[in-house]
C-alpha positions in Angstrom: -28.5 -53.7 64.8 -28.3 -57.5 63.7 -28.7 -56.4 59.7 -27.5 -58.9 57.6 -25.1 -59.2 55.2 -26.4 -58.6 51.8 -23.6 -58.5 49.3 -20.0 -56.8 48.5 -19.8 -53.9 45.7 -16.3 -54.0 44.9 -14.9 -50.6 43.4 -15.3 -50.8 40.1 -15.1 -48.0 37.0 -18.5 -48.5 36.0 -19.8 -47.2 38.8 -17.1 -43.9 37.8 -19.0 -44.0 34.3 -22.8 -43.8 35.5 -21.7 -40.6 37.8 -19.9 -39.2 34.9 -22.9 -39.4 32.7 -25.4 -38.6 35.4 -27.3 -42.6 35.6 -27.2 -45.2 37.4 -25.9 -48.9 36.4 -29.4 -49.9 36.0 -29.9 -47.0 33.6 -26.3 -47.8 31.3 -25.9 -50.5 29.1 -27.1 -53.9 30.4 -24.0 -55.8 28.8 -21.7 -53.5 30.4 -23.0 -53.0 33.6 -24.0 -56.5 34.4 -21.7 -57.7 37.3 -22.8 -54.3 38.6 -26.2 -55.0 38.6 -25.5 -58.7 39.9 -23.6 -57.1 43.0 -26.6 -54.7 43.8 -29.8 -56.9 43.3 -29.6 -58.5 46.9 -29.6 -55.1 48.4 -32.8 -54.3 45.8 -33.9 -57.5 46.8 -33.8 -56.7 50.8 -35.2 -53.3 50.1 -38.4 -55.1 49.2 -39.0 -57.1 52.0 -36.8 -60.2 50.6 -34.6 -61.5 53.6 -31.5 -63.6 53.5 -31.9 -66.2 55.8 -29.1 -67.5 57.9 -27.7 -69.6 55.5 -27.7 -66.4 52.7 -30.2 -68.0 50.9 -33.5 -66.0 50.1 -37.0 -66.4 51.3 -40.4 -64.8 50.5 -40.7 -63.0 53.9 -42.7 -59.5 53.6 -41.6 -56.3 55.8 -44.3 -56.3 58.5 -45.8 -52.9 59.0 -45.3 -51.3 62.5 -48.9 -50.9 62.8 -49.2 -55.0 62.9 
């Protein structure tokens, strides 16, 4: 599928926490949840059209619609 990769989410209790109070990280305390939020932004980031290049670094690329 030649997807690249975007980042690791380790398996942290925070993530335990949100679920337990029905959130998500982005929702909870920014202090706590902040290496949380630092391991998810790149797949935020790729969900709106931001692609790693080769070398992991980002560029301003746009998603192309299937219609173009």
């Amino acid at each position: 599928m030649k997807l690249p990769f975007l980042t690791n989410i380790r398996d942290g209790d925070n993530y335990l926490h949100a679920i337990d109070q029905g959130l998500g990280v982005f929702e909870m305390d920014e202090q706590t949840t902040a290496s949380e939020r630092h391991e998810l932004m790149p797949i935020l980031k790729w969900l709106n059209g931001h692609f790693p290049n080769k070398y992991g670094s980002r560029i301003e690329d746009k998603v192309q619609s299937l219609e173009e």
